[in-house]
SEKEDO-503126 format. One record per residue (C-alpha): residue number from 1; chain; x, y, z. Coordinates in steps of 0.02 Angstrom, whole numbers, padded with zeros to 5 digits. Layout:
<sites>
site pos: NUM unit: A xx: X yy: Y zz: Z $
...
</sites>
This chain:
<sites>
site pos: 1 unit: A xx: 03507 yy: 03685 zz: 06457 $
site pos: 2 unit: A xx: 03416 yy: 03799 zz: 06573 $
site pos: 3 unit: A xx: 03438 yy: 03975 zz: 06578 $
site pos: 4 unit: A xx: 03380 yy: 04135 zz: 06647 $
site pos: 5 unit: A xx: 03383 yy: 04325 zz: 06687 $
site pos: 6 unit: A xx: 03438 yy: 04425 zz: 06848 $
site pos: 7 unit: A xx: 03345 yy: 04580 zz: 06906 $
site pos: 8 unit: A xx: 03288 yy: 04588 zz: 06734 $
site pos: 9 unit: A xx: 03197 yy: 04755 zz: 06775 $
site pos: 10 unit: A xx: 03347 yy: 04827 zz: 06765 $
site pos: 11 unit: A xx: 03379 yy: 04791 zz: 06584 $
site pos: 12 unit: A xx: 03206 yy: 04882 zz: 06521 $
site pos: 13 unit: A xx: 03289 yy: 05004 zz: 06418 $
site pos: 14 unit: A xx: 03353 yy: 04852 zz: 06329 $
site pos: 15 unit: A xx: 03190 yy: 04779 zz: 06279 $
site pos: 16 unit: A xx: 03221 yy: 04726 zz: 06109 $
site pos: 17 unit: A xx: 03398 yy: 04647 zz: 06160 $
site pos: 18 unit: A xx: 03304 yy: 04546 zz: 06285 $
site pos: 19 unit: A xx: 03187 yy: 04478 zz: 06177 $
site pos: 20 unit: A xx: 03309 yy: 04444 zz: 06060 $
site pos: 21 unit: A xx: 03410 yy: 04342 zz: 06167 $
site pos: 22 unit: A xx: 03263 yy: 04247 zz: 06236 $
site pos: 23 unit: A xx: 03222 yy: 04192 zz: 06032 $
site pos: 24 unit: A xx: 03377 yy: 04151 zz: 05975 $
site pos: 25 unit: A xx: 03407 yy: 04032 zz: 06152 $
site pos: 26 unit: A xx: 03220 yy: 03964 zz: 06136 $
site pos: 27 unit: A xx: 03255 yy: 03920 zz: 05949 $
site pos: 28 unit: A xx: 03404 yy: 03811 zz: 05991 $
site pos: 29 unit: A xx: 03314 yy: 03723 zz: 06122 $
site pos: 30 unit: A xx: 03353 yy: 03808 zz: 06272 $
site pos: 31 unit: A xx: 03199 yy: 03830 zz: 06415 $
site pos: 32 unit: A xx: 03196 yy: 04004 zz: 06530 $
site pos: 33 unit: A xx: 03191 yy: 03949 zz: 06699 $
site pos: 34 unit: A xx: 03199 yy: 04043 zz: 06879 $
site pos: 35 unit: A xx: 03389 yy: 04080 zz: 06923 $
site pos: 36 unit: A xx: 03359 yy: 04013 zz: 07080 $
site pos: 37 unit: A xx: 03349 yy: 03851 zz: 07000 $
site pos: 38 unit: A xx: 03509 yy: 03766 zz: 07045 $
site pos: 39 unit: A xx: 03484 yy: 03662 zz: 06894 $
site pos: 40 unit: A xx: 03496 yy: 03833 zz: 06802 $
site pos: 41 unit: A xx: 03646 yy: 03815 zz: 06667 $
site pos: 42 unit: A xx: 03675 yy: 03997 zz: 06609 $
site pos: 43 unit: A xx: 03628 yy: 04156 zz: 06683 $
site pos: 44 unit: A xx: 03621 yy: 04330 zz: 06601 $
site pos: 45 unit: A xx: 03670 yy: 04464 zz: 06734 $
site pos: 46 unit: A xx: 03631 yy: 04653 zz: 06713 $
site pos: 47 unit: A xx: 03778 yy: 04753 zz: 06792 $
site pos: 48 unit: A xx: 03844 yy: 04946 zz: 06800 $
site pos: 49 unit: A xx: 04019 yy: 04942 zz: 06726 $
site pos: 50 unit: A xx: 04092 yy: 05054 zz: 06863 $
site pos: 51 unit: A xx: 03997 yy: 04967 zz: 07042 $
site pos: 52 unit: A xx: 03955 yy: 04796 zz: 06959 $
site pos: 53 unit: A xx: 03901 yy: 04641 zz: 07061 $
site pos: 54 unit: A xx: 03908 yy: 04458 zz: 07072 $
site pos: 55 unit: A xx: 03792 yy: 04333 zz: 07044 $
site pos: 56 unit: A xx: 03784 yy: 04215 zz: 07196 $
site pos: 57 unit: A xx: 03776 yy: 04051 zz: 07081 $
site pos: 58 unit: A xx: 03664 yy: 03922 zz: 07157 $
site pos: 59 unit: A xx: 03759 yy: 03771 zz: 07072 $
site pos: 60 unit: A xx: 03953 yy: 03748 zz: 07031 $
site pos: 61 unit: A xx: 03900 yy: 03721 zz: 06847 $
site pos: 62 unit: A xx: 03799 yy: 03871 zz: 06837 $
site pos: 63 unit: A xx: 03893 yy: 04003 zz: 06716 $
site pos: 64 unit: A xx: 03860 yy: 04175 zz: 06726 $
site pos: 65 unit: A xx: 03863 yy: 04325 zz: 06563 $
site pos: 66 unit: A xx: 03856 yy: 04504 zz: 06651 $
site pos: 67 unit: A xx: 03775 yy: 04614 zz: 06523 $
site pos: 68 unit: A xx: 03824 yy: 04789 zz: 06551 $
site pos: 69 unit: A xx: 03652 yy: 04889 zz: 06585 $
site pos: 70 unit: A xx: 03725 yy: 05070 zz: 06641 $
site pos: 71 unit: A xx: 03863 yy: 05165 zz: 06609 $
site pos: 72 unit: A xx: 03952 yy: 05232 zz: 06447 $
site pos: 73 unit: A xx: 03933 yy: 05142 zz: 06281 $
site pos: 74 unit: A xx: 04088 yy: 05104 zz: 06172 $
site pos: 75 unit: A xx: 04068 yy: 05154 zz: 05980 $
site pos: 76 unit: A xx: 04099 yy: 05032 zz: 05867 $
site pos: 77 unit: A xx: 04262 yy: 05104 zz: 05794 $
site pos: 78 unit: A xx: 04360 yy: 05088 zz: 05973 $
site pos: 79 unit: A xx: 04514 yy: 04965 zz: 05962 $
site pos: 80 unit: A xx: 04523 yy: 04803 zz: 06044 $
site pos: 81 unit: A xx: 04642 yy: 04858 zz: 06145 $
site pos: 82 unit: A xx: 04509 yy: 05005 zz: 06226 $
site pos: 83 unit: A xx: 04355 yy: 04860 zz: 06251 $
site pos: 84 unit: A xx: 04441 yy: 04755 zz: 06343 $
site pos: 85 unit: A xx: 04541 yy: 04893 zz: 06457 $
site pos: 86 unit: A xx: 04355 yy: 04968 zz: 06477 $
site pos: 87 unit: A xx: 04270 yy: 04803 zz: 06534 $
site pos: 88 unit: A xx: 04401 yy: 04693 zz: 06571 $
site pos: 89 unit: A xx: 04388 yy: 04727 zz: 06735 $
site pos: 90 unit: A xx: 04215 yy: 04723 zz: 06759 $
site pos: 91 unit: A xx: 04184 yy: 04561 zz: 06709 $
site pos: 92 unit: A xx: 04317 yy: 04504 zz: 06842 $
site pos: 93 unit: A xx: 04241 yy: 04600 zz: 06977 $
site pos: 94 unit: A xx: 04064 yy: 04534 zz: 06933 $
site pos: 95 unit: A xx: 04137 yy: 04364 zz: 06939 $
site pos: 96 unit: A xx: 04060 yy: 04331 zz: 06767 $
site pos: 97 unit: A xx: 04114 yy: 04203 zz: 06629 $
site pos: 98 unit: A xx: 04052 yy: 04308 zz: 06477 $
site pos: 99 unit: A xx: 04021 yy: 04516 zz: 06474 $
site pos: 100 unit: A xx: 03912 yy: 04585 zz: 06336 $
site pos: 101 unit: A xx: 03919 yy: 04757 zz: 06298 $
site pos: 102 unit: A xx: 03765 yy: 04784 zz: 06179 $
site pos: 103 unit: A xx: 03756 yy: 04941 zz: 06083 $
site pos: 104 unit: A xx: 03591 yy: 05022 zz: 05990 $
site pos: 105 unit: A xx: 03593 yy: 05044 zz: 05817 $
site pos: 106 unit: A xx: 03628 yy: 05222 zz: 05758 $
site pos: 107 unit: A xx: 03625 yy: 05347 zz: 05617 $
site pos: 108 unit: A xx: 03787 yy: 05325 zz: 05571 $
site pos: 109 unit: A xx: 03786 yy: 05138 zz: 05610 $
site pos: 110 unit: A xx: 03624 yy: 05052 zz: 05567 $
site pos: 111 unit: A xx: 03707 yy: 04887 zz: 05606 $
site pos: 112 unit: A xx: 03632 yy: 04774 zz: 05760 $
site pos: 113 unit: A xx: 03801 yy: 04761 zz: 05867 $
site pos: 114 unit: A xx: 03884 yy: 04704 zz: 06041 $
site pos: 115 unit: A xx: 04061 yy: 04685 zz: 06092 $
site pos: 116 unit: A xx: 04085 yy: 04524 zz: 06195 $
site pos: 117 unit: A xx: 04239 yy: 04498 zz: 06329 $
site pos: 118 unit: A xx: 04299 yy: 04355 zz: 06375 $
site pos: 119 unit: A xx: 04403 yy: 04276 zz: 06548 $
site pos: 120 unit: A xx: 04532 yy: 04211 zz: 06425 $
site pos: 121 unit: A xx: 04508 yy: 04257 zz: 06232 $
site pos: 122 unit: A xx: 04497 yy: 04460 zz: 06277 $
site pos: 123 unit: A xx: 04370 yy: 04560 zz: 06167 $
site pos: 124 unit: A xx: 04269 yy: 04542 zz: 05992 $
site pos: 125 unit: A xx: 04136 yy: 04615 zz: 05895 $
site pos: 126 unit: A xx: 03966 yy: 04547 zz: 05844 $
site pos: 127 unit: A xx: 03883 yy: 04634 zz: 05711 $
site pos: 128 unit: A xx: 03738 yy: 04588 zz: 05589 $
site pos: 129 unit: A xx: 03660 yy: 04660 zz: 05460 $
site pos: 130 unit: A xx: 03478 yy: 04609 zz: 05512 $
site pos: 131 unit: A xx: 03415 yy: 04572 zz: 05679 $
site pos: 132 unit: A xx: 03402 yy: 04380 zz: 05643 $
site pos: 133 unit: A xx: 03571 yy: 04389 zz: 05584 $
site pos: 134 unit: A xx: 03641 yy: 04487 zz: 05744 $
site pos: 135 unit: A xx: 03537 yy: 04369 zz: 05874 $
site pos: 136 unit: A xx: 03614 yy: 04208 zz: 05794 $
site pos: 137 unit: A xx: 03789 yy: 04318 zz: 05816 $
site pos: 138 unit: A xx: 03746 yy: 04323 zz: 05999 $
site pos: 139 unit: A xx: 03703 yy: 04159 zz: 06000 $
site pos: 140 unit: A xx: 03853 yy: 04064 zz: 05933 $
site pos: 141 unit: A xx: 03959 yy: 04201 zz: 06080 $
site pos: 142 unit: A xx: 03845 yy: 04107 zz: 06200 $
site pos: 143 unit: A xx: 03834 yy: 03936 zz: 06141 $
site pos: 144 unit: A xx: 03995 yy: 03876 zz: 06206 $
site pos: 145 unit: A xx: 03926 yy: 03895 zz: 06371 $
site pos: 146 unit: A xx: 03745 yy: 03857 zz: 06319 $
site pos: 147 unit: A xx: 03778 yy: 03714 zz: 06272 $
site pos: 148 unit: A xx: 03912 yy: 03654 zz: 06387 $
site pos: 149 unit: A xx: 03926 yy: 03508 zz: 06490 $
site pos: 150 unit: A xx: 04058 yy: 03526 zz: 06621 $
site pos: 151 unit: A xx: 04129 yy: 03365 zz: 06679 $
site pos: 152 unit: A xx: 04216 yy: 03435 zz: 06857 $
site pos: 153 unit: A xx: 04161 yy: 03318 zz: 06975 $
site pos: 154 unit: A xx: 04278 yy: 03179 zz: 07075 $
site pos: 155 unit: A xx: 04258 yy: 03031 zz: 07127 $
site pos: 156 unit: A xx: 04394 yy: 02975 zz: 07264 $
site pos: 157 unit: A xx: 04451 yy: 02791 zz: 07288 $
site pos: 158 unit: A xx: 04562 yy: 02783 zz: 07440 $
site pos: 159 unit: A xx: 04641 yy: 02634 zz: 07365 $
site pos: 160 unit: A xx: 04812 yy: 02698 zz: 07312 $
site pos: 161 unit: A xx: 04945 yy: 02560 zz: 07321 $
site pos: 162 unit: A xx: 05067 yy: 02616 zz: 07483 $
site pos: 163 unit: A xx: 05222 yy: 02590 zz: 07357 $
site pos: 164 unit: A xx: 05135 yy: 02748 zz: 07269 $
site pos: 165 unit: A xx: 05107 yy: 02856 zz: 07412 $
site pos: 166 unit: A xx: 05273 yy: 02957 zz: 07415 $
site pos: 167 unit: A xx: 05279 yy: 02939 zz: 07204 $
site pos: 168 unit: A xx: 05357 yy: 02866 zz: 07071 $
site pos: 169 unit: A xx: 05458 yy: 02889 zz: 06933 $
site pos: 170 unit: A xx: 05315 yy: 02989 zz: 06838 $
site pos: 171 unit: A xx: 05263 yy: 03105 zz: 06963 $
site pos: 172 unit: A xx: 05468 yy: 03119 zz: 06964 $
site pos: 173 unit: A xx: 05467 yy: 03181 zz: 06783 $
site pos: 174 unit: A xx: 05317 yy: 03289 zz: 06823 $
site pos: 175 unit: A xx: 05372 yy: 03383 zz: 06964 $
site pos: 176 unit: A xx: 05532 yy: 03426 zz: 06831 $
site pos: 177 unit: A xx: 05412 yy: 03480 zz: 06695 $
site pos: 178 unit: A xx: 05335 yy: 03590 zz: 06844 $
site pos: 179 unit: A xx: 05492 yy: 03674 zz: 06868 $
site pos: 180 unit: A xx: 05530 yy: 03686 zz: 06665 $
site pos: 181 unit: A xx: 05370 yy: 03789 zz: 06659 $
site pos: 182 unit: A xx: 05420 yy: 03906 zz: 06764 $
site pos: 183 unit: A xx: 05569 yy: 03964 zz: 06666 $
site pos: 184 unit: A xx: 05450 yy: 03982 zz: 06520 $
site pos: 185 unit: A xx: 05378 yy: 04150 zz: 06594 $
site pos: 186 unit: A xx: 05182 yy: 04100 zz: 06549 $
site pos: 187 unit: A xx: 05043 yy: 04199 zz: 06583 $
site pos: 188 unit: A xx: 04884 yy: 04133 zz: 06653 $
site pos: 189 unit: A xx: 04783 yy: 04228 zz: 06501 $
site pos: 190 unit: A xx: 04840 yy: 04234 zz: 06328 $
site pos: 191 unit: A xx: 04852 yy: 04422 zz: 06336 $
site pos: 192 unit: A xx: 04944 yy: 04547 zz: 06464 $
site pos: 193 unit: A xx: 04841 yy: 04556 zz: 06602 $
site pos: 194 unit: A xx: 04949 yy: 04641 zz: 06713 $
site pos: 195 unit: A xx: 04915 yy: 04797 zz: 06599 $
site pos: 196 unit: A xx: 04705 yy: 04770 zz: 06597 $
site pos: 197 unit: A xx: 04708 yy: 04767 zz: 06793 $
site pos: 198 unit: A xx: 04754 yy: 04880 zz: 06936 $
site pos: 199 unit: A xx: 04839 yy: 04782 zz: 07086 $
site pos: 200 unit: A xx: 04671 yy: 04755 zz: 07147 $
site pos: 201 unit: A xx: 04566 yy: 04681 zz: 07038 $
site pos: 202 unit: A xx: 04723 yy: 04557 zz: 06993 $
site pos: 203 unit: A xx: 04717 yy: 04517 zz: 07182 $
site pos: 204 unit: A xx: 04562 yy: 04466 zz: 07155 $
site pos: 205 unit: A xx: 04583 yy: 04359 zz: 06985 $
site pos: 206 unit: A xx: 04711 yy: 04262 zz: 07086 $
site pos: 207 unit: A xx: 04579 yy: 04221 zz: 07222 $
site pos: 208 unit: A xx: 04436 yy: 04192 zz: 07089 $
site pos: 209 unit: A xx: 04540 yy: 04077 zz: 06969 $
site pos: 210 unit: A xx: 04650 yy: 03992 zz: 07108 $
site pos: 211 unit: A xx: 04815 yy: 04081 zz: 07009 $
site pos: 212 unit: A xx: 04958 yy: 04082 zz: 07139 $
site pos: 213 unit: A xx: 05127 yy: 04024 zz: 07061 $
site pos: 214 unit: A xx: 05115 yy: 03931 zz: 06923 $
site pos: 215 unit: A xx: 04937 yy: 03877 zz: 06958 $
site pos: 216 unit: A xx: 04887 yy: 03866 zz: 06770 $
site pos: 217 unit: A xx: 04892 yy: 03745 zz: 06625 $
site pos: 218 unit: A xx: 04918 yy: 03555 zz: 06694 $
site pos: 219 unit: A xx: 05023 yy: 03404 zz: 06641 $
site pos: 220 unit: A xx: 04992 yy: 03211 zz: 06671 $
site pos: 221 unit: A xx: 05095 yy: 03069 zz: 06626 $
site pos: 222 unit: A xx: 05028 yy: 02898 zz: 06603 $
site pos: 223 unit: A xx: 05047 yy: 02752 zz: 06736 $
site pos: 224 unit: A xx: 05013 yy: 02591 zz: 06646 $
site pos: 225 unit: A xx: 04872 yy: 02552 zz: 06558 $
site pos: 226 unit: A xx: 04763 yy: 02690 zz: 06534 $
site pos: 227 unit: A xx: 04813 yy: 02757 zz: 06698 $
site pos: 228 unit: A xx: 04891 yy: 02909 zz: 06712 $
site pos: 229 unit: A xx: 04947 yy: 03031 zz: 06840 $
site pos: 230 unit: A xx: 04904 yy: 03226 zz: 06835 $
site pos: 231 unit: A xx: 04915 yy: 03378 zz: 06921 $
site pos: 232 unit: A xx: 04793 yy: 03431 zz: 07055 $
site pos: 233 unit: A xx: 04683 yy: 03613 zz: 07012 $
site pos: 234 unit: A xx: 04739 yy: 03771 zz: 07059 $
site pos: 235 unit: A xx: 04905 yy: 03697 zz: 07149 $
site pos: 236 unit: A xx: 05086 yy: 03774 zz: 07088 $
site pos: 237 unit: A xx: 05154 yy: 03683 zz: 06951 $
site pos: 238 unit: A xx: 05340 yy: 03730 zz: 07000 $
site pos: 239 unit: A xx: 05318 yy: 03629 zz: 07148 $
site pos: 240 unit: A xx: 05220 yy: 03504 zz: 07145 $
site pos: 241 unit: A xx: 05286 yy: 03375 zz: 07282 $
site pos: 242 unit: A xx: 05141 yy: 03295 zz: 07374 $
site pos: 243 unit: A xx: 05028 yy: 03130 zz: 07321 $
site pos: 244 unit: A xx: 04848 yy: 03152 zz: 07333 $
site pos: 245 unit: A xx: 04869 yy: 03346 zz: 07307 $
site pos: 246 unit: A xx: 04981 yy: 03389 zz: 07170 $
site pos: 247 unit: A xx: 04992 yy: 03214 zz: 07114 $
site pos: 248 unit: A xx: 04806 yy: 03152 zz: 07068 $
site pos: 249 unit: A xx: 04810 yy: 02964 zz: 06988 $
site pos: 250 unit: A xx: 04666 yy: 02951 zz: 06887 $
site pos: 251 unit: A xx: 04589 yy: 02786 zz: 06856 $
site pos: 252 unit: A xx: 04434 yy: 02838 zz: 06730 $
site pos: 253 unit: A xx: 04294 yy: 02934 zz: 06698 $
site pos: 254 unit: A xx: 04104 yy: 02885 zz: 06777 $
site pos: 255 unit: A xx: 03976 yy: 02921 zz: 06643 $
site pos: 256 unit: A xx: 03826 yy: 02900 zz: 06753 $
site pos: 257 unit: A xx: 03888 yy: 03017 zz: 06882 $
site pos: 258 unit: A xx: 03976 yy: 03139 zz: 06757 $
site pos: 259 unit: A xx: 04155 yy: 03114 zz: 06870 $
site pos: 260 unit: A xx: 04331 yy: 03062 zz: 06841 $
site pos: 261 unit: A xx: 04372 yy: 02922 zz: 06963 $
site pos: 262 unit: A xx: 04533 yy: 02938 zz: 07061 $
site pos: 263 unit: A xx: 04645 yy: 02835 zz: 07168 $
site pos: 264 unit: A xx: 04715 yy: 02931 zz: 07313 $
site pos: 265 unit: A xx: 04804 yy: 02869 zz: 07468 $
site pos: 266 unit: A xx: 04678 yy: 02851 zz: 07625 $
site pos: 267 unit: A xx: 04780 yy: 02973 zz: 07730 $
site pos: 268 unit: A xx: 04787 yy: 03127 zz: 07644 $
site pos: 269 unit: A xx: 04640 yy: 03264 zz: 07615 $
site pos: 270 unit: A xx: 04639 yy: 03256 zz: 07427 $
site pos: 271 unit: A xx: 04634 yy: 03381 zz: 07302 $
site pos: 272 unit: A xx: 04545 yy: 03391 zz: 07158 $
site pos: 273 unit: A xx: 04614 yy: 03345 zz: 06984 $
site pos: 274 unit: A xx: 04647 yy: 03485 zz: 06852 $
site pos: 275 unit: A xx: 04477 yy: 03500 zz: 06752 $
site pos: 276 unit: A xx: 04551 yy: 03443 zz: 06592 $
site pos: 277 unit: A xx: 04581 yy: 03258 zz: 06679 $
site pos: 278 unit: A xx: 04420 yy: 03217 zz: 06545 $
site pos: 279 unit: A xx: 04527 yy: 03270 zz: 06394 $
site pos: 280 unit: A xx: 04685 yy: 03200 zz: 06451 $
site pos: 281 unit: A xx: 04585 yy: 03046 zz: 06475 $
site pos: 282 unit: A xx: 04509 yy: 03046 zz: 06310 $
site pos: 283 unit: A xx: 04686 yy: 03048 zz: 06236 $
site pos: 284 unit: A xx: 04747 yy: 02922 zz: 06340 $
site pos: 285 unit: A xx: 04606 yy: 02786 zz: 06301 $
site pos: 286 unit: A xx: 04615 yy: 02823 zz: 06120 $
site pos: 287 unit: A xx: 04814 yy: 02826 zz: 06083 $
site pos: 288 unit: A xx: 04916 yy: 02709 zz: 06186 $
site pos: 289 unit: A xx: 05071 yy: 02785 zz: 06117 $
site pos: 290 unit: A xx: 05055 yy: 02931 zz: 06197 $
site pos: 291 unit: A xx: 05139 yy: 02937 zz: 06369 $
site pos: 292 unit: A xx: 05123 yy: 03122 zz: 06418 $
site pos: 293 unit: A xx: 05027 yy: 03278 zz: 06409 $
site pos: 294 unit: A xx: 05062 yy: 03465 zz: 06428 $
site pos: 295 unit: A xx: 04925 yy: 03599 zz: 06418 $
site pos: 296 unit: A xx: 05005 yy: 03774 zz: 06413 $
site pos: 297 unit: A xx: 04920 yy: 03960 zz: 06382 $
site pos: 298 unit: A xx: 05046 yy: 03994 zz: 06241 $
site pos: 299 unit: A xx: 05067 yy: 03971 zz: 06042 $
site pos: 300 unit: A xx: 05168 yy: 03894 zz: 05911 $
site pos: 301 unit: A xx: 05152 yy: 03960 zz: 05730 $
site pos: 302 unit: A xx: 05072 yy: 03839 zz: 05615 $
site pos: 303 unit: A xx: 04980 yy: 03727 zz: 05719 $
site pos: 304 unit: A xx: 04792 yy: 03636 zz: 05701 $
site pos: 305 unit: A xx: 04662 yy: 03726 zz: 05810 $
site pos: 306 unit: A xx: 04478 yy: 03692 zz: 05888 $
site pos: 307 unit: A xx: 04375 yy: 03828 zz: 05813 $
site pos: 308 unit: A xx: 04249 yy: 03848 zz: 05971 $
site pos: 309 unit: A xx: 04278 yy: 03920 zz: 06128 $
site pos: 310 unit: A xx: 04219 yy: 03773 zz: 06237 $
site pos: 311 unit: A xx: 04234 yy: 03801 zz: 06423 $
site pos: 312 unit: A xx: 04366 yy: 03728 zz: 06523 $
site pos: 313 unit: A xx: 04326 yy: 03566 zz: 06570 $
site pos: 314 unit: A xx: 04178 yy: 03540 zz: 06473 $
site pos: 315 unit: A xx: 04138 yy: 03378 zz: 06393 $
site pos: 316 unit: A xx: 04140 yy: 03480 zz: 06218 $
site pos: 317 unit: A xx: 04290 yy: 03550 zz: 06209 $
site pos: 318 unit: A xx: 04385 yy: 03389 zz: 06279 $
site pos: 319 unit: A xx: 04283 yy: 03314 zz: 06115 $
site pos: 320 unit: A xx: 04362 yy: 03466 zz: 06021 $
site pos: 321 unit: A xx: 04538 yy: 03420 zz: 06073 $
site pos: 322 unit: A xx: 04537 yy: 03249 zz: 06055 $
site pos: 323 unit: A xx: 04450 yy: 03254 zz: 05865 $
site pos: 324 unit: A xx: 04614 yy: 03370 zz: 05825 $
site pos: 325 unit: A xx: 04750 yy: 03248 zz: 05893 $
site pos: 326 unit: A xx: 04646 yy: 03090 zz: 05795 $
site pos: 327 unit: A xx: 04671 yy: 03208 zz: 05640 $
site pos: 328 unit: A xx: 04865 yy: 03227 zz: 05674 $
site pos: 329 unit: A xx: 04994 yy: 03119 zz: 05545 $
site pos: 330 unit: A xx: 05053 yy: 03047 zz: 05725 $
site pos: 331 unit: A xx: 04940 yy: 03090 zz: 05857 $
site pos: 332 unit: A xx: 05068 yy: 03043 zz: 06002 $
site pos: 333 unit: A xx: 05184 yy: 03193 zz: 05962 $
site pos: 334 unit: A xx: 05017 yy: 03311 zz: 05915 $
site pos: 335 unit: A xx: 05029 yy: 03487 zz: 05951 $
site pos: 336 unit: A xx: 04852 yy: 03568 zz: 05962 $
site pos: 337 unit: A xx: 04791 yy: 03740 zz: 05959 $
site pos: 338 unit: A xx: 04651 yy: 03792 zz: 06086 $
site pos: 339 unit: A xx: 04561 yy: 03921 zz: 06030 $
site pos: 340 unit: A xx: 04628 yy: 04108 zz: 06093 $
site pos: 341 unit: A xx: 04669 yy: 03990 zz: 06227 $
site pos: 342 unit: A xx: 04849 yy: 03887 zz: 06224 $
site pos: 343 unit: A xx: 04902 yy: 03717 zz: 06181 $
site pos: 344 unit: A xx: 04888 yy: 03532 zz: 06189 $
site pos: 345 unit: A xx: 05038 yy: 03455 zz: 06174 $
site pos: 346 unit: A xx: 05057 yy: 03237 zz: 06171 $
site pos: 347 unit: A xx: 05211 yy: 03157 zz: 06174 $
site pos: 348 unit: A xx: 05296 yy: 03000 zz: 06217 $
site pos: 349 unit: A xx: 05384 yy: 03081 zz: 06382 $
site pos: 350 unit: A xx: 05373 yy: 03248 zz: 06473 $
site pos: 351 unit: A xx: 05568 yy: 03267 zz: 06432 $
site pos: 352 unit: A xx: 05532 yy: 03241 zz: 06255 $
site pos: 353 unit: A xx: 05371 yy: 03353 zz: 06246 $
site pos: 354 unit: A xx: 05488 yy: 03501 zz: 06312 $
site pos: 355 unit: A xx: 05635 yy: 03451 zz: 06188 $
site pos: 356 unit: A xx: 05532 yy: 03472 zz: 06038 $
site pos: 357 unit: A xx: 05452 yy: 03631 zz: 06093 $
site pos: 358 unit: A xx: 05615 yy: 03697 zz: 06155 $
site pos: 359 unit: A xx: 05634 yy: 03890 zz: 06060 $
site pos: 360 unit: A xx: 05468 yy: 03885 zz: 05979 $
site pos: 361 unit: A xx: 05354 yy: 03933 zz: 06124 $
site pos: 362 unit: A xx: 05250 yy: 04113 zz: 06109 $
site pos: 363 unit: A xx: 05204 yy: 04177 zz: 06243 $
site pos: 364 unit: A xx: 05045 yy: 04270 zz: 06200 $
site pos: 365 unit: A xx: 04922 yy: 04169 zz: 06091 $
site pos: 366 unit: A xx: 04864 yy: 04256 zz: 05947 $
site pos: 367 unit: A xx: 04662 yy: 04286 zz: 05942 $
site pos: 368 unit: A xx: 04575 yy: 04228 zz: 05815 $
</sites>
């Protein structure tokens, strides 16, 4: 993957971080290229903490880490809690994917350090007790988006039979799971948000992450074969109603053109499908038994998890999931852990998948 810096000037009393950044990326393969570049994969974006701004992305799979440049340092004692009220915020209003806080070694801490925030898995440290050891820190915080290769594009075949155009039993059964979820009182991050942001700011993570209603987490059932239907992106899950916009039918995934393939009916403006559709569809293709699929941003105790913060959406992390559920005693009623993220949850119905769940839901997903 490409990569590159924004107004880089303004990070020259960072010299050393810089460089180190450039290393560790070059060392794993990764070429500095002009941001402009629309091909450009991962952009590092010097911001002030208290007036920060975007990066206008040039391409949808461009992500963006705003490295904060100005503005006061944390020490590396402060609690979680503190880093993430501090930057939270900034990293929303920056529109960034990643925030990097990097801190200069001191007297009292000789250790290379930086405290990373993240859209959905909330603050962490990343220490090391050399500089090689600190840069390969920072690189394993960025490789999940180094590295990623988001599969996001559609593909729409106006070719839905007209017996499918006002639904079927299984966009029946989702439109009920829809409605179930909304009496489950989720949150669309795994921590409180609503304490992190002023009224503004979560004004504006609605806009930015398309979160109105229940507009997070998806669900699909399959069709027949390894059809399945699943819920448009961004739409409410507590009422989904309409073909072709709540109700995507997916009929596979394009490798050449990196694009699920659906089958919508020729008279509606159609939506996209939820970016997990490639995970779901991994699932699907490998483990006819399983008829449905619920994706949720909560926890149960005691569950397998992926271990790397892959992207929603990517190609890796729907790899992640579906290695988990192929290591499950009976991968079509596999619960799976997504990193400081939610859960993955196969089963042979919707009705069942809620049944067996039913008392054992957390709310807030414990980071890890």
């Amino acid at each position: 993957m490409r990569y590159g810096f924004s107004n880089r000037e303004e990070l020259d009393h960072l010299p050393e971080f810089l460089e180190g950044l450039d290393r560790a990326l070059q060392a794993h393969g990764h070429q500095l290229a002009d941001v402009t570049d629309p091909e450009v994969g991962l952009v590092l974006h010097p911001i002030d903490p208290d007036a920060p701004r975007p990066f206008r992305r040039q391409g949808r799979g461009t992500y963006v880490v705003s490295i904060v440049a100005r503005g006061p340092s944390p020490s590396g004692g402060e609690p979680y809690e503190a880093i993430l009220a501090r930057y939270y915020p900034a990293m929303i209003r920056s529109l960034a994917n990643l925030l990097v806080v990097p801190l200069p070694p001191s007297a009292d801490n000789p250790k290379r350090q930086a405290f990373v925030v993240t859209l959905e898995r909330g603050a962490y440290p990343v220490r090391g007790n050399s500089s090689a050891e600190f840069y390969q820190g920072m690189y394993e915080a960025l490789a999940p988006l180094a590295q990623s290769c988001l599969v996001i594009d559609n593909i729409f075949d106006t070719d839905l039979p007209q017996e499918l155009w006002d639904g079927d039993e299984h966009t029946r059964s989702m439109a009920w799971a829809g409605a179930r979820l909304e009496e489950l009182d989720l949150l669309p991050a795994p921590f409180p948000i609503r304490e992190i942001l002023d009224e503004r700011d979560f004004r504006h993570l609605k806009k930015l992450y398309q979160i109105g209603g229940l507009s997070y987490g998806n669900l699909s059932t399959r069709h027949e074969g390894n059809l399945f239907w699943m819920s448009g992106s961004g739409v409410d899950k507590s009422r989904l109603s309409v073909v072709g916009r709540d109700f995507l039918l997916v009929k596979g995934y394009n490798r050449e053109r990196n694009a699920m393939v659906l089958s919508v009916p020729p008279h509606v403006e159609p939506n996209r499908v939820s970016v997990d559709a490639i995970e779901h569809w991994m699932i699907y293709t490998e483990h006819p038994e399983v008829g449905a699929i619920l994706h949720i941003h909560a926890w149960i105790d005691g569950i397998r998890s992926t271990q790397i913060n892959y992207p929603c959406g990517s190609l890796e992390l729907a790899e992640a999931v579906a290695e988990a559920v192929r290591q499950e005693p009976d991968p079509g009623r596999a619960i799976i852990g997504l990193r400081n993220h939610g859960m993955t949850i196969t089963g042979p119905s919707l009705e069942e998948i809620f049944a067996r769940i039913e008392g054992r839901v957390q709310t807030q997903v414990p980071m890890m």
